[in-house]
C-alpha positions, 0 to 999 in steps of 0.5 A: 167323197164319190165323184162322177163325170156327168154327161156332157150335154149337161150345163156348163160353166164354161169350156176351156181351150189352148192356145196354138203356140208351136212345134206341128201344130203351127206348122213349119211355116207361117201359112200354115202357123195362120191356119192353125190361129185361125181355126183354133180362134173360130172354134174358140169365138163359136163357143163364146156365143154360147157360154163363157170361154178361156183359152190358156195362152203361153206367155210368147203369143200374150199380145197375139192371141187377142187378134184373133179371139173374141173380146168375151173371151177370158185368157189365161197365161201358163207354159205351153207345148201344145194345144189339146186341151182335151188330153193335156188338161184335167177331167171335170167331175162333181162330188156327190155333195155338188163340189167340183173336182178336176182328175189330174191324169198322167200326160206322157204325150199319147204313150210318149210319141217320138214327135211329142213334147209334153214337158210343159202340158204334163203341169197343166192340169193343176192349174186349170183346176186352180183357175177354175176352183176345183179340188184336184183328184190326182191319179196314176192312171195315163190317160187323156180326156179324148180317150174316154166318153160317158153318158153321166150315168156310170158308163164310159166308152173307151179303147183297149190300144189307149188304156192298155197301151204299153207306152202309156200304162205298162203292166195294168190290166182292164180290171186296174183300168176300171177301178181307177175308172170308178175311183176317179169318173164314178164309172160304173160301166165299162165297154171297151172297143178293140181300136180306135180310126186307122189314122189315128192309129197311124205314127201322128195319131193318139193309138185310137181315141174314142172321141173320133170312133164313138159319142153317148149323146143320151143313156142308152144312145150312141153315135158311132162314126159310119164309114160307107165306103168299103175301100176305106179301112174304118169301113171294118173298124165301124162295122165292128163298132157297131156289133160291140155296141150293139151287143151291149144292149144301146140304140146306136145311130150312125153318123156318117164319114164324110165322102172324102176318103183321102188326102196328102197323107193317105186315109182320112180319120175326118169325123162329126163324131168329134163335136163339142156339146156347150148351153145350147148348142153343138160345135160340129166340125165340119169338111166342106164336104158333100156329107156334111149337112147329112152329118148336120142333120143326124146331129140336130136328131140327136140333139134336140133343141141344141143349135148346130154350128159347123165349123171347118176341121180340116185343119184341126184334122190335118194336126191330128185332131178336132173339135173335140179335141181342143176344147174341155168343158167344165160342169156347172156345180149343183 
């Protein structure tokens, strides 16, 4: 069986999310437990007017999640330590007879942070892919689904401080990555960035996804995250972006940072390179900030014919993620 991860602008299923239930995310209070309830809900409940949803839901927060989620929306119960679906839960692939498949990572907690726990989210996938009648595709590789892009094609974008990363896969070496890459996604293509936003690189960070950093939204087209301001760090990191990528032979587009540069904790790593594609649509985040409709804008180019709904990340980001982040979305089989 050859497997491939198609885009993700191609039909969807459904998308699948997690329910905030405790540890940072929620916060050390309930303020801050609320915010997170209802930023997780708002991307959930935006998602569902375009396709359907499931959340999983840990067994303490059964009769609280539908307070503040959509009736349309299905749930799911299972343990949970965090809420980033993305990374914790599988990769949907397609076989080439049209099945679908769900890869079933390694999750250790983004290289095993000190602040993480994953004892729980480390079991998640099997059951998504249970839930969602996939045949599971087990693999050895530490990896989460923010760390990888592709544009359906064969190419993956991805970062060498993640895939190389010692505390995720100790002694494996860019060829290891790849073939694991093309036994698993069907990845025929691989451009590697040297590091992902100083933020994320930071100790809450992921080590440097590439779903904040870079996105395909068409073969041969990328986005790349475009901080104008000099002062800020990511100025270099996209200027880098933007050669490597370039040099590889794409049409890159710049999407613009927001304006906003820091907040409490220093660097902002805010990124509209991190959306979600659903039928029909683009879930963007968005930062009450003045760059967001530009940002808006650049994205409807991109995606021609897809509504556009913003949606605040600020809250999303301010836990060390967005949009992107906590949503997976599942391929509609051939």
């Amino acid at each position: 069986m050859t497997w491939r991860m198609p885009a993700e602008g191609d039909p969807h299923e459904r998308t699948w999310l997690a329910w905030p239930t405790t540890g940072y995310t929620l916060g050390d209070d309930e303020g801050s437990a609320e915010a997170a309830r209802h930023t997780w809900a708002s991307v959930a409940n935006a998602v569902s007017e375009f396709e359907p949803v499931t959340v999983v839901v840990d067994p303490r927060d059964r009769e609280l999640a539908p307070r503040y989620l959509s009736a349309a929306i299905d749930l799911l119960e299972a343990p949970l330590d965090d809420a980033w679906v993305r990374d914790s839960g599988p990769t949907f692939v397609l076989g080439d007879d049209g099945r679908l498949g769900a890869v079933d990572w390694v999750f250790n907690g983004w290289g095993g942070q000190e602040w993480a726990s994953w004892e729980h989210d480390a079991l998640l996938a099997p059951i998504i892919a249970q839930n969602a009648g996939a045949e599971l595709i087990e693999s050895t590789l530490t990896n989460e689904g923010g760390g990888i892009h592709v544009d359906g094609r064969g190419t993956v974008l991805l970062t060498g401080t993640v895939q190389l990363d010692p505390g995720r896969n100790p002694g494996w070496s860019m060829a290891d990555v790849e073939a694991e890459l093309a036994r698993t996604i069907g990845a025929t293509r691989a451009i590697w960035l040297p590091r992902g936003l100083t933020r994320d690189s930071e100790r809450f960070g992921t080590r440097g996804h590439v779903d904040i950093v870079a996105t395909m939204p068409e073969p041969g087209r990328v986005l790349v995250h475009a901080q104008r301001h000099a002062a800020h760090p990511d100025h270099v990191v996209s200027a880098e972006v933007v050669r490597i990528l370039g040099g590889e032979g794409l049409e890159v587009a710049l999407l613009p940072a927001p304006r906003t540069l820091r907040d409490g904790e220093g660097w902002v790593d805010w990124s509209y390179v991190n959306h979600a594609l659903v039928n029909g649509g683009v879930i963007a985040g968005t930062f009450d900030d003045p760059a967001d409709e530009e940002a808006l804008d650049v994205l409807r180019a991109a995606y021609p014919g897809r509504e556009v709904v913003g949606v605040d990340a600020r809250e999303l980001f301010a836990r060390g993620g967005g949009v992107h982040c906590i949503t997976q979305h599942q391929p509609r089989p051939r």
